[in-house]
PDB file of N, CA, C and O in Angstrom:
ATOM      1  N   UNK A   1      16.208 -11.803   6.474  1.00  0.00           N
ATOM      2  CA  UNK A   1      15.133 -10.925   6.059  1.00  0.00           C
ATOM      3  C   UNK A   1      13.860 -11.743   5.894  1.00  0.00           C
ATOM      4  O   UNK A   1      14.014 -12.870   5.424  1.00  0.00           O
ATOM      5  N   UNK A   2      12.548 -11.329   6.226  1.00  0.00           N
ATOM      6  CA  UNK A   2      11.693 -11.822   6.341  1.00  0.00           C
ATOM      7  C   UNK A   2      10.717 -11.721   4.992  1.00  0.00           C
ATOM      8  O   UNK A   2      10.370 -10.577   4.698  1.00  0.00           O
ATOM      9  N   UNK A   3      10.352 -12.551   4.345  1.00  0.00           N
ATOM     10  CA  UNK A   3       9.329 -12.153   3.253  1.00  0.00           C
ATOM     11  C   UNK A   3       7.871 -11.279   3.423  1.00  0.00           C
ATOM     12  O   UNK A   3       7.175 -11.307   4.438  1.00  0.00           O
ATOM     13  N   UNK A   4       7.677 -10.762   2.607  1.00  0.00           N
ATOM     14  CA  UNK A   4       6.142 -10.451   2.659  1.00  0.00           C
ATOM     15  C   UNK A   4       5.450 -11.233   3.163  1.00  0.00           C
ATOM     16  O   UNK A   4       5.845 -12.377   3.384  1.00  0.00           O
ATOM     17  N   UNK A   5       4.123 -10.774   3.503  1.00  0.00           N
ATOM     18  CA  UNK A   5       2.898 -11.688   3.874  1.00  0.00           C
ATOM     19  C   UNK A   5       1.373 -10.836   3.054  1.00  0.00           C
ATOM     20  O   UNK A   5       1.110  -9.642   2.906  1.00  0.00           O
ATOM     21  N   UNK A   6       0.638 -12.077   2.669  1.00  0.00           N
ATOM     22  CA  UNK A   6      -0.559 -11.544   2.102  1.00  0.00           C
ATOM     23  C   UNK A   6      -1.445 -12.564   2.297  1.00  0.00           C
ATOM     24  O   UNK A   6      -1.037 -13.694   2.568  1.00  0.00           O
ATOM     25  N   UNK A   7      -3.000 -12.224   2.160  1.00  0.00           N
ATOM     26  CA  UNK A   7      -3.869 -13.069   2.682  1.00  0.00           C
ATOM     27  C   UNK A   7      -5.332 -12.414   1.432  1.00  0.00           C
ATOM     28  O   UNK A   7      -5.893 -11.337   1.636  1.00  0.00           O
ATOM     29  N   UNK A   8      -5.623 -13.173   0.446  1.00  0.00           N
ATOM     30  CA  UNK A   8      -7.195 -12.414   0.203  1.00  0.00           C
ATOM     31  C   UNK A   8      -8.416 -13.039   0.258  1.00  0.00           C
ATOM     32  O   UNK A   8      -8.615 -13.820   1.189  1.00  0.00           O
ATOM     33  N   UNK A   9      -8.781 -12.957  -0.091  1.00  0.00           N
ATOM     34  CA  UNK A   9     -10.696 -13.259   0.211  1.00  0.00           C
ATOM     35  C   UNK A   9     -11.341 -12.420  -0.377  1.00  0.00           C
ATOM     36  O   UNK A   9     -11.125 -11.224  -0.570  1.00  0.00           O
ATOM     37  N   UNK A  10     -12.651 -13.476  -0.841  1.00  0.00           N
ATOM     38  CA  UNK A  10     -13.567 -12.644  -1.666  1.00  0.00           C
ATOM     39  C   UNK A  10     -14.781 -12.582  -0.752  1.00  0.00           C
ATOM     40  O   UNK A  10     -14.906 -13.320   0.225  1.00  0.00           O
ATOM     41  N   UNK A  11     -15.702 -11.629  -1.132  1.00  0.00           N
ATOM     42  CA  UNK A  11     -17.104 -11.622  -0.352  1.00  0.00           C
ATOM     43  C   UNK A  11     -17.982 -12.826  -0.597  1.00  0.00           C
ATOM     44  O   UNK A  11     -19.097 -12.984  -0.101  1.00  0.00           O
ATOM     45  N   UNK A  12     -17.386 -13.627  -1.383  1.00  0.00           N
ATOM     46  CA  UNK A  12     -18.646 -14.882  -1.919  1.00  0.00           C
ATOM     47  C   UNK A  12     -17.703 -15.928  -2.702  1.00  0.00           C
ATOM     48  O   UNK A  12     -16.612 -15.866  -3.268  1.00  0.00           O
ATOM     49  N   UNK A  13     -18.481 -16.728  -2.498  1.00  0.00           N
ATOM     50  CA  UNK A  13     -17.630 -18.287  -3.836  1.00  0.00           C
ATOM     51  C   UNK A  13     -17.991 -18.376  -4.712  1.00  0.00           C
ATOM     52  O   UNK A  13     -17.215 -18.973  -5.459  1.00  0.00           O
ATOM     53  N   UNK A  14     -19.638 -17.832  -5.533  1.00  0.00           N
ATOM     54  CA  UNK A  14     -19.538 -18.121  -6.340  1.00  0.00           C
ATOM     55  C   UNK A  14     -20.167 -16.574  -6.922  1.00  0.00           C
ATOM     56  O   UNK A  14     -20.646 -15.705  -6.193  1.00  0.00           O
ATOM     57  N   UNK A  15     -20.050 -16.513  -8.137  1.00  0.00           N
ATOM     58  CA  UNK A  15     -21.128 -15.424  -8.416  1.00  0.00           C
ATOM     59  C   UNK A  15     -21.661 -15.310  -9.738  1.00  0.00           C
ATOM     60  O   UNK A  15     -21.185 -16.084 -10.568  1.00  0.00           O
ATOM     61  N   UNK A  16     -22.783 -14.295 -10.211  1.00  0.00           N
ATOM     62  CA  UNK A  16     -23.810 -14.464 -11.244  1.00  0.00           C
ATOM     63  C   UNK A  16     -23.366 -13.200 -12.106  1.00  0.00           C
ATOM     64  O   UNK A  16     -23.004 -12.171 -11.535  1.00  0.00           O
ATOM     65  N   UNK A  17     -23.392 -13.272 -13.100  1.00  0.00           N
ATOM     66  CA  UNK A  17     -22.600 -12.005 -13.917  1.00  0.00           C
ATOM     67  C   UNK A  17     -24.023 -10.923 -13.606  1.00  0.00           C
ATOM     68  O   UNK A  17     -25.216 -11.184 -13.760  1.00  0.00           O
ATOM     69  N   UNK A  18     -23.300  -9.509 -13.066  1.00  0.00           N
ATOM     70  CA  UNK A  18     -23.534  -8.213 -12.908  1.00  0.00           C
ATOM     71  C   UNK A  18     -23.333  -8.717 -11.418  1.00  0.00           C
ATOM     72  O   UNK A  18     -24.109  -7.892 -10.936  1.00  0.00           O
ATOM     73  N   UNK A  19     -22.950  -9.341 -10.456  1.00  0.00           N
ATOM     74  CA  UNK A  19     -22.658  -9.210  -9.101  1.00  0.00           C
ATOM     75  C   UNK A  19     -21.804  -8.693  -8.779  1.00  0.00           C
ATOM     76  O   UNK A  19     -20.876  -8.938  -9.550  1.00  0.00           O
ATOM     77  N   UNK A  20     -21.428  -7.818  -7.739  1.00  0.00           N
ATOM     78  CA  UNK A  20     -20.518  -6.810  -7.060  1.00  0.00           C
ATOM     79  C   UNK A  20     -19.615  -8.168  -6.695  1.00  0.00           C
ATOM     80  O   UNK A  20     -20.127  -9.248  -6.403  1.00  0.00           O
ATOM     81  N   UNK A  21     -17.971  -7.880  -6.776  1.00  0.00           N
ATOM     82  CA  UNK A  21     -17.723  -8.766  -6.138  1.00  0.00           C
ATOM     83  C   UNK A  21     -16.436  -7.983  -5.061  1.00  0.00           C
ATOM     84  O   UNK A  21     -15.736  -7.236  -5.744  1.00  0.00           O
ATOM     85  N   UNK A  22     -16.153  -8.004  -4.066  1.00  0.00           N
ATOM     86  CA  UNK A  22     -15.140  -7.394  -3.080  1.00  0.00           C
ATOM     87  C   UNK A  22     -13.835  -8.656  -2.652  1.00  0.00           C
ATOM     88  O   UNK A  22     -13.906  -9.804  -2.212  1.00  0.00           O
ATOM     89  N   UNK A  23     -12.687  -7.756  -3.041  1.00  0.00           N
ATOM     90  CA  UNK A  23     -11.370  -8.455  -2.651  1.00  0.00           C
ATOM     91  C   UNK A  23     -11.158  -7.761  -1.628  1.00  0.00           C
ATOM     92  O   UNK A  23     -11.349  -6.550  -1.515  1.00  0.00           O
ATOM     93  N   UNK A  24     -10.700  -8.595  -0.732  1.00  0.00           N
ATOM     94  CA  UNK A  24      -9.623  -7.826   0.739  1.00  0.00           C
ATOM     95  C   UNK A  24      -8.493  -8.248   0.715  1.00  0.00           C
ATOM     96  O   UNK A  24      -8.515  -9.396   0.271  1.00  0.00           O
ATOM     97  N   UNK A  25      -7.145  -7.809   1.047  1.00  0.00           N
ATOM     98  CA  UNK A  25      -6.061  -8.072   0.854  1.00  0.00           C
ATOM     99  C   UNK A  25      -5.556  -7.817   2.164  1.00  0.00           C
ATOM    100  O   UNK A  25      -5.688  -6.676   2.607  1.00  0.00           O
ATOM    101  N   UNK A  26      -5.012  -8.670   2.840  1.00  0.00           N
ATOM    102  CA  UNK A  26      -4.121  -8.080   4.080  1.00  0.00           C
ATOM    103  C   UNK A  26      -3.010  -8.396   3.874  1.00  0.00           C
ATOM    104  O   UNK A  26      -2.681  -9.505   3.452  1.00  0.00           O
ATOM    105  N   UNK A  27      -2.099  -7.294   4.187  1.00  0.00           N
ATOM    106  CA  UNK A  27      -0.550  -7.978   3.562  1.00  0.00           C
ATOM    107  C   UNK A  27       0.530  -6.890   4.670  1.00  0.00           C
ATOM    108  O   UNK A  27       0.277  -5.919   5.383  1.00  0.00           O
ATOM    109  N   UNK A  28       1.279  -7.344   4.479  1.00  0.00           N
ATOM    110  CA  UNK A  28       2.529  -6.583   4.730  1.00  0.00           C
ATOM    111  C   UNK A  28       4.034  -7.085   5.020  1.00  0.00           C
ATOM    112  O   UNK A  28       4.406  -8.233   4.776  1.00  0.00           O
ATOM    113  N   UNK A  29       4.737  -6.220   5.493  1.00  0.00           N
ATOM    114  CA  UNK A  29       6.385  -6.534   5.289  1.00  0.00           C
ATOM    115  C   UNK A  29       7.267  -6.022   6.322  1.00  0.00           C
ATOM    116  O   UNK A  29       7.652  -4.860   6.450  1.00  0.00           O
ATOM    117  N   UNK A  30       7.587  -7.197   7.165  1.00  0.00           N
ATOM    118  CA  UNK A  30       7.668  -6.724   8.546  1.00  0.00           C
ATOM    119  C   UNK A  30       9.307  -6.344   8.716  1.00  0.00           C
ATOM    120  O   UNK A  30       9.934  -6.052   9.734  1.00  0.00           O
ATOM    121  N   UNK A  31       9.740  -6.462   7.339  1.00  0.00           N
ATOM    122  CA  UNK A  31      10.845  -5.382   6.921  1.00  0.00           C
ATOM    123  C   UNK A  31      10.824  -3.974   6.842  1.00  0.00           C
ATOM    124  O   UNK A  31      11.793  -3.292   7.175  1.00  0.00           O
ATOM    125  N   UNK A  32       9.772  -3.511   6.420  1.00  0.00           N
ATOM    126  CA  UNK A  32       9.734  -2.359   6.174  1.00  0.00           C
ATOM    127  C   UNK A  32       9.434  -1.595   7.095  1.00  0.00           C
ATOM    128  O   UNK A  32       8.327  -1.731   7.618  1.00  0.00           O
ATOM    129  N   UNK A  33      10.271  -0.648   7.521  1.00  0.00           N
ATOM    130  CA  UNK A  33       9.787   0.056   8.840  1.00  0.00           C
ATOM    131  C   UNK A  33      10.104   1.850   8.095  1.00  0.00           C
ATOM    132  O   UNK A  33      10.894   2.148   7.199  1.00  0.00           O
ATOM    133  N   UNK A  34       9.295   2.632   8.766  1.00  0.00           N
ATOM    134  CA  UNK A  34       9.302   4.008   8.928  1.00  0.00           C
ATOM    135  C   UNK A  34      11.301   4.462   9.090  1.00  0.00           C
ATOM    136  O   UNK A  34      12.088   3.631   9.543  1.00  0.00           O
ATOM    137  N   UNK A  35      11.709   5.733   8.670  1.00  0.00           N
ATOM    138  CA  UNK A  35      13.000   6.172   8.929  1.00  0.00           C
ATOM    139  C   UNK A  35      12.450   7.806   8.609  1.00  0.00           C
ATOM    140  O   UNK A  35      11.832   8.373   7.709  1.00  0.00           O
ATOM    141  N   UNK A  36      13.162   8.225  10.099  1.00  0.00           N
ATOM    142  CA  UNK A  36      13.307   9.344   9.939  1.00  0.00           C
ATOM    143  C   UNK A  36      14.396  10.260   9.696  1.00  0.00           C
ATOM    144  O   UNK A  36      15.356  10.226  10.466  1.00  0.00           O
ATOM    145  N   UNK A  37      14.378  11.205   8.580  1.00  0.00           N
ATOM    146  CA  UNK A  37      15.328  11.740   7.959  1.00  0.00           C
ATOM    147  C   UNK A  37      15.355  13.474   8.769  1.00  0.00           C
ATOM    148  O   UNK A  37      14.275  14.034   8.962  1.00  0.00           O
ATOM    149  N   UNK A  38      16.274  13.955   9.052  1.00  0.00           N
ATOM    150  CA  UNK A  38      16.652  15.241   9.811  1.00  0.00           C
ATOM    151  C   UNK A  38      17.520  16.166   8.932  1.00  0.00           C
ATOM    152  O   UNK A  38      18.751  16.155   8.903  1.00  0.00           O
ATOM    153  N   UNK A  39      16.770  16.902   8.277  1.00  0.00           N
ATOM    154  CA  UNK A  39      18.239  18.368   7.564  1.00  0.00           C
ATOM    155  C   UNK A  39      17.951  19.595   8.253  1.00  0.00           C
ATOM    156  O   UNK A  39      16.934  20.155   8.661  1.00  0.00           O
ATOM    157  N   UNK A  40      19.360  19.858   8.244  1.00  0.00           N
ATOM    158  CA  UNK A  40      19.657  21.310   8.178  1.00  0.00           C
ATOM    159  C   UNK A  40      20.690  21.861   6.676  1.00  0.00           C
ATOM    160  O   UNK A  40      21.540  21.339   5.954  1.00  0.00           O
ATOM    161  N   UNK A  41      19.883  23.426   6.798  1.00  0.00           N
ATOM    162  CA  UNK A  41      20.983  23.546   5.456  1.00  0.00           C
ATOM    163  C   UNK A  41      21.909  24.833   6.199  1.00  0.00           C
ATOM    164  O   UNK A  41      21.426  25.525   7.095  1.00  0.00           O
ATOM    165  N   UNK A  42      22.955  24.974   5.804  1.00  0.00           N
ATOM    166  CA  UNK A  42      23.482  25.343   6.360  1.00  0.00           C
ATOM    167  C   UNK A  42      24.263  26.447   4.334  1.00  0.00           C
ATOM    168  O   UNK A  42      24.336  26.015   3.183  1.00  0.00           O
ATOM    169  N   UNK A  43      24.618  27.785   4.913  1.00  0.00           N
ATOM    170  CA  UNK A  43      24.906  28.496   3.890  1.00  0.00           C
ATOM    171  C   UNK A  43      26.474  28.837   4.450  1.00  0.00           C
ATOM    172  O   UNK A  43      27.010  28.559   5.523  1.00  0.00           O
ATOM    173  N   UNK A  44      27.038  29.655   3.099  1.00  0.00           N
ATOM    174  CA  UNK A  44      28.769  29.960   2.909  1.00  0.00           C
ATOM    175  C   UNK A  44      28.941  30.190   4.484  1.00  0.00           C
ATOM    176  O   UNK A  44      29.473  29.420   5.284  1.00  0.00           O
ATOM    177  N   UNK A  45      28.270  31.627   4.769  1.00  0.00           N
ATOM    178  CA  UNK A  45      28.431  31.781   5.887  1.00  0.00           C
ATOM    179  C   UNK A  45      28.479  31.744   7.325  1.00  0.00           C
ATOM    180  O   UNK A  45      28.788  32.599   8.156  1.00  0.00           O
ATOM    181  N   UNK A  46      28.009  30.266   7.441  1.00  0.00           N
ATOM    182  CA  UNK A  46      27.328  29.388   8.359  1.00  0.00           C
ATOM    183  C   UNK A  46      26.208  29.589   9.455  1.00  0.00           C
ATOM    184  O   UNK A  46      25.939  29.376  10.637  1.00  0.00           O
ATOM    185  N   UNK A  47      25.584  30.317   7.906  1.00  0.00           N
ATOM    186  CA  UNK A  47      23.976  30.549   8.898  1.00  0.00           C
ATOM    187  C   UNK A  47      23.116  28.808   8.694  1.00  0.00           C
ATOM    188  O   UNK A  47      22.963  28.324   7.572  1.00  0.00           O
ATOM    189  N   UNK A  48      22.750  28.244   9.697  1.00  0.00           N
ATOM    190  CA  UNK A  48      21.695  27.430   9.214  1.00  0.00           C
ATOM    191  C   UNK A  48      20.190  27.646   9.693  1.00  0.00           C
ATOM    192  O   UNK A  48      19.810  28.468  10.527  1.00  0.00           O
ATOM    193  N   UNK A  49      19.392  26.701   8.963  1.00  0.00           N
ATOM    194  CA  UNK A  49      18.058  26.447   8.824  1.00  0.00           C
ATOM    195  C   UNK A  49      17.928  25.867  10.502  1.00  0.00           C
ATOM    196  O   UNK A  49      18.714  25.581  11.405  1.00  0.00           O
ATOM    197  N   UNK A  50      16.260  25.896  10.271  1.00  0.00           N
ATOM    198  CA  UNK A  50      15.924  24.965  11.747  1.00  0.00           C
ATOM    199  C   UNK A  50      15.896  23.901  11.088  1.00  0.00           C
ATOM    200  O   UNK A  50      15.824  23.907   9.859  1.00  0.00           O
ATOM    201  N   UNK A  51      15.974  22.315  12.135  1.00  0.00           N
ATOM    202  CA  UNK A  51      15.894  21.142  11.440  1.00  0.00           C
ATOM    203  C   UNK A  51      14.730  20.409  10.733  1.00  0.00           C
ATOM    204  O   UNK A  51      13.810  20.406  11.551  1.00  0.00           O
ATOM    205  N   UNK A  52      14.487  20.026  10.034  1.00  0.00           N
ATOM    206  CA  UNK A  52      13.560  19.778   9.389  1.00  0.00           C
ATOM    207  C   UNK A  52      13.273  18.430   9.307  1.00  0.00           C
ATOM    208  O   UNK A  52      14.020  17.785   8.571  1.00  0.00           O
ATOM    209  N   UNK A  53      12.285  17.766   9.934  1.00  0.00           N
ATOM    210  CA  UNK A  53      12.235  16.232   9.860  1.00  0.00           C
ATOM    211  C   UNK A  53      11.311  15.728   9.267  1.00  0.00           C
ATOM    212  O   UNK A  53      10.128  16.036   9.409  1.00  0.00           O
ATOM    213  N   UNK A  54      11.853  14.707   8.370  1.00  0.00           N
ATOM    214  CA  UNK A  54      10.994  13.957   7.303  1.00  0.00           C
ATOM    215  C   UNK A  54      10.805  12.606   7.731  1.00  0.00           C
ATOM    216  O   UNK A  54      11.764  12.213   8.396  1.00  0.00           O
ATOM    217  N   UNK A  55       9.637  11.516   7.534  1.00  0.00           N
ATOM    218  CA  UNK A  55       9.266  10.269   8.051  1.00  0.00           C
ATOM    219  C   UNK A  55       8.686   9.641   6.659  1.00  0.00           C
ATOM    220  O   UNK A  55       7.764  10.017   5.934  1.00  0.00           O
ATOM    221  N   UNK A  56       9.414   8.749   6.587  1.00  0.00           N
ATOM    222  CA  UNK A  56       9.087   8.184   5.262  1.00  0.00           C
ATOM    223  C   UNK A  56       9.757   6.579   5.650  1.00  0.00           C
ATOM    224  O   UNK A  56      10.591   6.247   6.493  1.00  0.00           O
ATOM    225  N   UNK A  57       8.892   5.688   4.508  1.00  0.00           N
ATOM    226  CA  UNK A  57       8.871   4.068   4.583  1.00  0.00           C
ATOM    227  C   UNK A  57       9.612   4.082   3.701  1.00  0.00           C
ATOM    228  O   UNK A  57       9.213   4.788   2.774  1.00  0.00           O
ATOM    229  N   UNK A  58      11.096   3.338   3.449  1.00  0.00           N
ATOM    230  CA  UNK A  58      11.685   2.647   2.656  1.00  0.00           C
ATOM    231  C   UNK A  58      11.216   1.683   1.972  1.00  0.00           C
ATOM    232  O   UNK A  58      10.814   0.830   2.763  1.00  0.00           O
ATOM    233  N   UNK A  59      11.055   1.370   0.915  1.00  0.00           N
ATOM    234  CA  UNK A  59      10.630   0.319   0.214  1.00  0.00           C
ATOM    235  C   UNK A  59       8.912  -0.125   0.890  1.00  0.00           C
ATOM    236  O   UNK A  59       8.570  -1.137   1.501  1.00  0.00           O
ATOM    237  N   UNK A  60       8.227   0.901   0.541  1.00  0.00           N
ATOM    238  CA  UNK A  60       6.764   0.038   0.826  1.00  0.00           C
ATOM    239  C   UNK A  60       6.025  -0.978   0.085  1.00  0.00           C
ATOM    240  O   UNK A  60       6.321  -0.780  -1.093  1.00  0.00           O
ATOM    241  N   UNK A  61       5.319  -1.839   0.149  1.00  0.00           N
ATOM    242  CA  UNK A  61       4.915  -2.599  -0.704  1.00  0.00           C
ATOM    243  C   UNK A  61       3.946  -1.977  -1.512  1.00  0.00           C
ATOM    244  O   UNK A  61       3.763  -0.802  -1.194  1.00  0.00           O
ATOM    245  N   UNK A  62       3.149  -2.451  -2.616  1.00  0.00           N
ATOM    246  CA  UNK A  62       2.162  -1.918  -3.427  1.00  0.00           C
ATOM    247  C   UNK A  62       1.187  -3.060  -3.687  1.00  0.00           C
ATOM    248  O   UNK A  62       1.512  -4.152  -3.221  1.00  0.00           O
ATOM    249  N   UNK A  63       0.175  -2.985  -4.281  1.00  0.00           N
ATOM    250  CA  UNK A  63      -0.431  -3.661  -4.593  1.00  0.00           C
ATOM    251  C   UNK A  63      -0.995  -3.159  -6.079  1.00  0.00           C
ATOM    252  O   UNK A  63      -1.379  -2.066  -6.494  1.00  0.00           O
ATOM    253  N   UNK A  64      -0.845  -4.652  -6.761  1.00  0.00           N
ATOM    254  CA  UNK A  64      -1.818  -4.408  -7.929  1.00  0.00           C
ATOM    255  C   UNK A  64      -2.498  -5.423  -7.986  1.00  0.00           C
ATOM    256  O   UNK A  64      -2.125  -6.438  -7.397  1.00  0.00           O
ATOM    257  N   UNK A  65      -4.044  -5.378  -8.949  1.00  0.00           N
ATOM    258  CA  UNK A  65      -4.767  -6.441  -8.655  1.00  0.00           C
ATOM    259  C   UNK A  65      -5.287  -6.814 -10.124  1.00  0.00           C
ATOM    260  O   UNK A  65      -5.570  -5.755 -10.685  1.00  0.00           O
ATOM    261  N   UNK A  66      -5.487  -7.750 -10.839  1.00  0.00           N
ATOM    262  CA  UNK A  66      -5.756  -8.294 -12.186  1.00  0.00           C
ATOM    263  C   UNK A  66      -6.364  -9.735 -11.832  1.00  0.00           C
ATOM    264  O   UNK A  66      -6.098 -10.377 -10.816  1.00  0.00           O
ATOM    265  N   UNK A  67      -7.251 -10.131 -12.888  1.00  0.00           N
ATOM    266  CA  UNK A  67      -7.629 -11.673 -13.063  1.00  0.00           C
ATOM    267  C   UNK A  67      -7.345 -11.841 -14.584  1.00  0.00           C
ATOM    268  O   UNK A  67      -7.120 -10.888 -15.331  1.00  0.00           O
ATOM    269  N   UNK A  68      -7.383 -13.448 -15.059  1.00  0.00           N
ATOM    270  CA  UNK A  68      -7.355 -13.445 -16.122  1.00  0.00           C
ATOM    271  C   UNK A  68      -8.299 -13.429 -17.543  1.00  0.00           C
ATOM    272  O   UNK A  68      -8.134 -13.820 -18.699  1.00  0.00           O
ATOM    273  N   UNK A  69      -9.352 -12.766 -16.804  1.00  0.00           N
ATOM    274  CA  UNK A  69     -10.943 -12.284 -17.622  1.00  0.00           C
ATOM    275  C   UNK A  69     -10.527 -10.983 -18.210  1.00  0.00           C
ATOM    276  O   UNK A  69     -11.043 -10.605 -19.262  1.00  0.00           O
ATOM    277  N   UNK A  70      -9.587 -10.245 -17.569  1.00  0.00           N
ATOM    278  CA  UNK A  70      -9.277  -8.547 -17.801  1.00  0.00           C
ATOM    279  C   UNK A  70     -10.534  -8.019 -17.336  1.00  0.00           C
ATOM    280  O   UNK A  70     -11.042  -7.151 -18.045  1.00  0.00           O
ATOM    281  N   UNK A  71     -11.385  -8.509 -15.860  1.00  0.00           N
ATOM    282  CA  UNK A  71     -12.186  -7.592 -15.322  1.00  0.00           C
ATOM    283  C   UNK A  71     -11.590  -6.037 -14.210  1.00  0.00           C
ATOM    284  O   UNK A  71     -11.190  -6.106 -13.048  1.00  0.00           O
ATOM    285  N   UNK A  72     -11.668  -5.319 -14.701  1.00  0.00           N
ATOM    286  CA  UNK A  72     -11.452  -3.983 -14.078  1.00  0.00           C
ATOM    287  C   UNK A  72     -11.570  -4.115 -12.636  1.00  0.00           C
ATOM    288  O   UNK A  72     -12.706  -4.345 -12.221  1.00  0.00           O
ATOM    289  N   UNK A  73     -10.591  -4.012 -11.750  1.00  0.00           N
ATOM    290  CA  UNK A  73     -10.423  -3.611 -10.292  1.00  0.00           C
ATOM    291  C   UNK A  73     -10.514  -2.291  -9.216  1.00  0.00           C
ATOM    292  O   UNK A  73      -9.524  -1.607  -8.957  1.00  0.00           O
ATOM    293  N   UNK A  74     -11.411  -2.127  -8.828  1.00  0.00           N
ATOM    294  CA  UNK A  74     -11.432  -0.659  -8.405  1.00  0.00           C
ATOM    295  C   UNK A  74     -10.886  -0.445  -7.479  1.00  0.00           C
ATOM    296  O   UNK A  74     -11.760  -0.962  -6.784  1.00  0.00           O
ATOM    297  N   UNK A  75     -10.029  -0.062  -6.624  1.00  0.00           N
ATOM    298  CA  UNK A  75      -9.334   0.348  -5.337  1.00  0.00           C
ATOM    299  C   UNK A  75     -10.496   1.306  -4.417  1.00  0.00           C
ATOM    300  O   UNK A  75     -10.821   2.479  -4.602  1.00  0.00           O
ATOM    301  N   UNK A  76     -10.930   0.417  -3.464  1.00  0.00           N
ATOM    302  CA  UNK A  76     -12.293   1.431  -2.624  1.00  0.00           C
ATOM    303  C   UNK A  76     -11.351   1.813  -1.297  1.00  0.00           C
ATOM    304  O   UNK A  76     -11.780   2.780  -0.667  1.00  0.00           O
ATOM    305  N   UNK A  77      -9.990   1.128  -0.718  1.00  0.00           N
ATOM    306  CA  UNK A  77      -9.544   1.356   0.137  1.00  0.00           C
ATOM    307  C   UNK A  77      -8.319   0.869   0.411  1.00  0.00           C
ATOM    308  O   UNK A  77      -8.139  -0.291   0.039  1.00  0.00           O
ATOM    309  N   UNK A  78      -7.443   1.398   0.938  1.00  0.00           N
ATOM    310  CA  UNK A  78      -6.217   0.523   1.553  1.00  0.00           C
ATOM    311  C   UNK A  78      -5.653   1.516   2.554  1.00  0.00           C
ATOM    312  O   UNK A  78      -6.057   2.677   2.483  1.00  0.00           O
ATOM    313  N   UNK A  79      -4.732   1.173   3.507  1.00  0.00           N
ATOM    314  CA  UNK A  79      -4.547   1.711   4.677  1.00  0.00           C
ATOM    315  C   UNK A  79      -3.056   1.270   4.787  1.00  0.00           C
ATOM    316  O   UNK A  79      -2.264   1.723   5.613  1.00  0.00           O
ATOM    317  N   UNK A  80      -2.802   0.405   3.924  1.00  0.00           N
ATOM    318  CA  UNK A  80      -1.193   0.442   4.026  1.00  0.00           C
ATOM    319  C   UNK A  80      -0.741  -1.088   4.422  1.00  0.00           C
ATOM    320  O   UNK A  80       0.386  -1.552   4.248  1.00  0.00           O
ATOM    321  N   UNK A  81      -2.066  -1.886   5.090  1.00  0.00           N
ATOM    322  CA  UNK A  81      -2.037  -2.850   5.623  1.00  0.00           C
ATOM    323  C   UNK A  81      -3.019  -4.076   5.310  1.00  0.00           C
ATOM    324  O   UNK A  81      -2.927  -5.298   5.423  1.00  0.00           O
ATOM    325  N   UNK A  82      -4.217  -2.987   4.764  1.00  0.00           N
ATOM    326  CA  UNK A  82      -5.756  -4.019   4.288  1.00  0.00           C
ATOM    327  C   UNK A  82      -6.363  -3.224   3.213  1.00  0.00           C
ATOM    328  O   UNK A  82      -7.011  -2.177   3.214  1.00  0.00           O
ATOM    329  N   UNK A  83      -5.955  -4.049   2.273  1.00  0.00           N
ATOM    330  CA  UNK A  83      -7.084  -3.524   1.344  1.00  0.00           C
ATOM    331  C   UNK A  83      -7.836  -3.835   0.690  1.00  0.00           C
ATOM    332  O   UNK A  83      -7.794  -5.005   0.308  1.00  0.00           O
ATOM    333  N   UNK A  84      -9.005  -2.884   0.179  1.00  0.00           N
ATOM    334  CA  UNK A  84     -10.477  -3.800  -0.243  1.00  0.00           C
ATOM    335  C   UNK A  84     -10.781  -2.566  -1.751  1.00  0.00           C
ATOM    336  O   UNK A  84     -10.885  -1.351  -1.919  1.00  0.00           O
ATOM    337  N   UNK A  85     -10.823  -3.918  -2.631  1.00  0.00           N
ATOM    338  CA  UNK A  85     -10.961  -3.795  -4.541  1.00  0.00           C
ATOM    339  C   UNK A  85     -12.553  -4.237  -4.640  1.00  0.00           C
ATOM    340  O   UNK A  85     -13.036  -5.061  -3.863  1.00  0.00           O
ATOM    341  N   UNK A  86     -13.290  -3.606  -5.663  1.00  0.00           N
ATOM    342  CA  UNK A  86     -14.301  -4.568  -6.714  1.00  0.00           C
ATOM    343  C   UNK A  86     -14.286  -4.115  -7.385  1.00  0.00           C
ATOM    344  O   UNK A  86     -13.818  -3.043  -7.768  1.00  0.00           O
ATOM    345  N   UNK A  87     -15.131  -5.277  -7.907  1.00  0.00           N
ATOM    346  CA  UNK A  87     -15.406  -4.994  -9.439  1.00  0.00           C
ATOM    347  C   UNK A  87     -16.644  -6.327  -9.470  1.00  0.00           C
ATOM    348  O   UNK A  87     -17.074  -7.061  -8.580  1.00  0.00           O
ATOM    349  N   UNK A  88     -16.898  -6.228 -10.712  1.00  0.00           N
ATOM    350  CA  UNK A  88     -18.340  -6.332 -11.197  1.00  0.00           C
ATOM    351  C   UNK A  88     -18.206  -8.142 -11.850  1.00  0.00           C
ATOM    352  O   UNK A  88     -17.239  -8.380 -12.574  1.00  0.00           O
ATOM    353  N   UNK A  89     -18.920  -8.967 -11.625  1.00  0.00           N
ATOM    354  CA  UNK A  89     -18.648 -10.430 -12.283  1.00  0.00           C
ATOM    355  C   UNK A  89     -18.925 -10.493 -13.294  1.00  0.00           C
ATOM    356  O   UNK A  89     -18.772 -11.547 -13.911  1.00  0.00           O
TER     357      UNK A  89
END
């Protein structure tokens, strides 16, 4: 099994308190793949349903984001694959 992967970066190296500052995160888990799930229901009398197909990620990763200032992180985007936080210096 393969581990995660993550990568971040900030918009700048250094910064001046009230500066915007932007995290990007690229990450992912080349474990985790899509599965598609198929029901029918079927009753006493063996009438059934049409099939019904569901697509869903097993175990997706998440992200949370903290420093040790306790500055507030805002989530402006993520896509499942890249995502981009700020918050304020």
């Amino acid at each position: 099994m393969a581990a995660p992967t993550v990568t971040a970066s900030l918009n700048a190296a250094t910064y001046s308190p009230g500066d915007q500052m932007t995290l990007t995160v690229t990450y992912g888990d080349s474990d985790t793949r899509p599965l598609t799930v198929t029901v029918v229901v079927t009753d006493a009398q063996g009438n059934s349903s049409a099939p019904v197909r569901v697509t869903a990620v097993i175990d997706p990763l998440t992200l949370t984001v903290t420093d040790d200032s306790g500055r507030a992180w805002t989530r402006v985007s993520d896509n499942g694959s890249v995502a981009v936080y700020r918050a304020v210096a």
